[in-house]
C-alpha positions, 0 to 999 in steps of 0.5 A, a space after each residue: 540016889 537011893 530008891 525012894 529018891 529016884 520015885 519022889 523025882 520020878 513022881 515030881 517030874 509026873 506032876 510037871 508034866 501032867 500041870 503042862 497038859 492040863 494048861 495046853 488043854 486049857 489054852 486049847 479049849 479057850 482058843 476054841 471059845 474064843 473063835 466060837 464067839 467071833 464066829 457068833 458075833 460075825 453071824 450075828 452082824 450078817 443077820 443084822 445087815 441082812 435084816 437091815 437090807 430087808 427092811 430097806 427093800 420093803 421101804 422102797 416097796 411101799 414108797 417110804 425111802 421117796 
């Protein structure tokens, strides 16, 4: 190989491995959107039942559930 065949490949290879960072970067920032909004959809459904408990016990308070 001369010179510039050794720098194309050596450039060639630079670039797979910059497209291999670049896609783990990827999936890592959609693995952590992804669990960001399971955390939020579970804190949601404990807000509701909490939400939900409160309105029963204040049903019960004021005889409405009788």
């Amino acid at each position: 190989m001369d010179k510039s065949q050794d720098m194309s490949h050596q450039a060639g290879q630079a670039v797979g491995q910059a497209k291999e960072k670049a896609s783990n970067m990827m999936d890592s920032a959609s693995n952590a959107a992804q669990s960001a909004k399971e955390s939020c959809q579970e804190a949601g459904q404990q807000m509701q039942a909490r939400a939900q408990g409160a309105a029963d016990a204040a049903k019960d308070a004021a005889g409405a559930n009788k």
